[in-house]
FIVEXTI-773930 format. One record per residue (C-alpha): residue number from 1; residue in three letters; z, y, x. Coordinates in steps of 0.05 Angstrom, whole numbers. Layout:
SITE num residu      z      y      x
SITE NUM    ala      Z      Y      X
...
% end
This chain:
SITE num residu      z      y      x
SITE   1    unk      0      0      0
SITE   2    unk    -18     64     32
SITE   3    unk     10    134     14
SITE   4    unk     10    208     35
SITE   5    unk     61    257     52
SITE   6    unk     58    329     76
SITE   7    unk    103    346    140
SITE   8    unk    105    415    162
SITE   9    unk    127    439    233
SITE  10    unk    126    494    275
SITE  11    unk    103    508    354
SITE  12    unk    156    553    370
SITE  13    unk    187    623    347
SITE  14    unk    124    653    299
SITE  15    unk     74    601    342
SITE  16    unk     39    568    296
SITE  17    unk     42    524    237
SITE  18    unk     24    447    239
SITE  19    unk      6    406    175
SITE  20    unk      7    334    176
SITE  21    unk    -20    284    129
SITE  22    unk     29    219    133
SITE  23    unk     -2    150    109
SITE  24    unk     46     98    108
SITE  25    unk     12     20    119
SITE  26    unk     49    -38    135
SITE  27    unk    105     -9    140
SITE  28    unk     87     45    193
SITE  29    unk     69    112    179
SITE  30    unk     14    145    214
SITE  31    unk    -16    224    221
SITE  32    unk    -74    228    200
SITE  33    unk   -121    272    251
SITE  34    unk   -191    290    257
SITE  35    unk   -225    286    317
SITE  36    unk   -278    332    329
SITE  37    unk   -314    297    391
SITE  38    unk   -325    233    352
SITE  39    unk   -326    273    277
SITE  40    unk   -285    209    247
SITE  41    unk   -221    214    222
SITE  42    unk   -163    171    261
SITE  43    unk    -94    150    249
SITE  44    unk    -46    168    294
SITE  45    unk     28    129    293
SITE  46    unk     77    170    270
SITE  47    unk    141    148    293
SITE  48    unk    218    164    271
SITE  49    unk    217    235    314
SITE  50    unk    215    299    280
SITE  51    unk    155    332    326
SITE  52    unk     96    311    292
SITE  53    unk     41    277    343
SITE  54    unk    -23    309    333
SITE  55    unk    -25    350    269
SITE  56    unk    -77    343    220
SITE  57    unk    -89    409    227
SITE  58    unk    -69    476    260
SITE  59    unk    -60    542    244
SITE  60    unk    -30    604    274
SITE  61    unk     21    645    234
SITE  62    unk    -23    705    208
SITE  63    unk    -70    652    180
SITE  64    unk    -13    604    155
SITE  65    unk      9    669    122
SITE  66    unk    -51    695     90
SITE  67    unk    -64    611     64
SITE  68    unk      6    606     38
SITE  69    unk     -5    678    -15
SITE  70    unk    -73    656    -26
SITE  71    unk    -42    586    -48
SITE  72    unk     10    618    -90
SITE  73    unk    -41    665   -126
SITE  74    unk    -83    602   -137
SITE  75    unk    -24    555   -168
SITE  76    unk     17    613   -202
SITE  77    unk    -43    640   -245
SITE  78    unk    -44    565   -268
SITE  79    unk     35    563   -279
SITE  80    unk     58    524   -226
SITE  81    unk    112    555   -200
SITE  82    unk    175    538   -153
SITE  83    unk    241    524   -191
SITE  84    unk    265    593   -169
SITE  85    unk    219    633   -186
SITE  86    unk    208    601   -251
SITE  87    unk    278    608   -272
SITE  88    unk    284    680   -257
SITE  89    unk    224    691   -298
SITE  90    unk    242    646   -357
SITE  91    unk    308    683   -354
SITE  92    unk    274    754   -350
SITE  93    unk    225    733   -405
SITE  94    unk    295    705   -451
SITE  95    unk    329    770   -441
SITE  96    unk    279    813   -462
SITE  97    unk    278    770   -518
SITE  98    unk    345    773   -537
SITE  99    unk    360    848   -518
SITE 100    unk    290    857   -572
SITE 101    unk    329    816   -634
SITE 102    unk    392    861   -619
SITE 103    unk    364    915   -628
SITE 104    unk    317    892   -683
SITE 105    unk    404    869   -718
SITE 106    unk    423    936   -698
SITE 107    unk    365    975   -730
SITE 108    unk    361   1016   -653
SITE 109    unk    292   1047   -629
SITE 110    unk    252   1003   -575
SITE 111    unk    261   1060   -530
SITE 112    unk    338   1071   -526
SITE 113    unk    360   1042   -456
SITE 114    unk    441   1022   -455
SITE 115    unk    490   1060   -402
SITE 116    unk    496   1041   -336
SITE 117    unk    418   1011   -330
% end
């Protein structure tokens, strides 16, 4: 049975940022890594070690940055959000929500803001 994993690492202080694809076959897990002088993908063992051996792929930390927003953008417009941030929003969202019907109960204007906000 083969499956994959994402490991993330680092190359030093703001160095760059290594992705690795893990397979895991017969009870060993493996990186896989393309090798541009043959153009065929290889696995590479993996063993128990935290530094990952030969990274799927490579990027330096401007890039990393500018894929991890453009990533966001791409899964937040389609709702897929961390737990974090989709609490806080649910919760922003609800207490609109609720500060709306109490003032709906209370027969206030929209536009009256409470003291102390």
């Amino acid at each position: 049975m083969s499956f994959k994993r994402v490991r993330l690492g680092d190359n030093g202080f703001m160095g760059e940022l290594e992705i690795a694809l893990v397979s895991r076959r017969d009870n060993q897990r493996f990186v896989e890594h393309y090798d541009p002088e043959t153009r065929k993908w290889r696995l590479v063992k993996y063993g128990d070690g935290c530094k990952i051996p030969n990274p799927t792929i490579r990027f330096d930390m401007e890039d990393a940055v500018e894929i991890y927003l453009e990533m966001h953008a791409f899964f937040s417009s389609r709702g897929i959000r961390n737990k974090d941030e989709s609490f806080i929003g649910g919760e922003l969202v609800g207490t609109k929500r609720h500060l709306s019907d109490l003032r709906h109960l209370l027969k206030l204007p929209p536009d009256i803001v409470p003291k102390g906000a």
